[in-house]
C-alpha angles and dihedrals in degrees: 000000000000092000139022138173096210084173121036120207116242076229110124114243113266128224120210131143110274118236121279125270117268094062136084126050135262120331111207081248096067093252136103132259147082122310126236106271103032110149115244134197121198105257127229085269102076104247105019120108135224149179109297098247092161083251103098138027109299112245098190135249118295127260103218137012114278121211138186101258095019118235129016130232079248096047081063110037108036123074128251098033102105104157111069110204117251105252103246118253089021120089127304149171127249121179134196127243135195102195112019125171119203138178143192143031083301111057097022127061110234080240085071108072142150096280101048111122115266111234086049110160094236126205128173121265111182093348101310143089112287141167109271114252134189118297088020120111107232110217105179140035126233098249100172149336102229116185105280124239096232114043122255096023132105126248120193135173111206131186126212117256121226108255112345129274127206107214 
């Protein structure tokens, strides 16, 4: 577990047009794209998402993988793989979470690490948690640093502040 919503939001899910292919990282199945659970942020086109960066209104996280050429012959023929990935520039859902806990170089920012101060004020930067800077909303607060599943990552649970600050 990379990435959990312990508390959803009462917010209802958003749709918006993932970002192109060509972007992300690597997916577990080999291929690129964004993970489940990437933060998003609504871009300058009006729905069309984007990397979470605190600039702009949070969209949510979304709710599947999303791949250049969406699924794969594989993704439909062979047991166990229930959720298809959404196909990247095309719609997809993005849901809202008051406690979340992530781990990991994908979901959390290398400024981020084990010894910052609990209570941080946190933002995005590139689509992940980050410490919140100057000019950034800062949307949750750094709630604890529980021991994390895969060694030498950090592992962070962080609650959703009420309104939004910019430190």
């Amino acid at each position: 577990m990379l990435f959990e919503i312990l508390r959803r939001s009462p917010r209802p899910v958003v749709s918006l047009l993932t970002p192109a292919s060509g972007q992300g990282y690597a997916l577990a199945n080999g291929l690129t794209g964004y993970a489940r659970g990437t933060p998003m942020q609504e871009s300058a086109t009006a729905g069309q998402a984007e990397l979470a960066d605190g600039t702009k209104p949070f969209a949510g996280f979304m709710t599947r993988d999303s791949q250049a050429l969406g699924p794969v012959l594989g993704d439909q023929i062979y047991p166990g793989r229930v959720e298809l990935p959404f196909t990247a520039g095309l719609e997809g859902s993005f849901e809202f979470g008051e406690e979340v806990v992530a781990e990991g170089p994908n979901f959390i920012d290398a400024g981020l690490t084990a010894a910052t101060p609990l209570k941080t004020a946190v933002s995005f930067a590139g689509g992940k948690f980050a410490v919140a800077v100057s000019g950034q909303d800062a949307q949750f607060v750094l709630v604890e640093l529980p021991a994390p599943e895969v060694t030498g990552d950090v592992r962070a649970r962080f609650i959703l502040m009420a309104g939004s600050m910019k430190p």
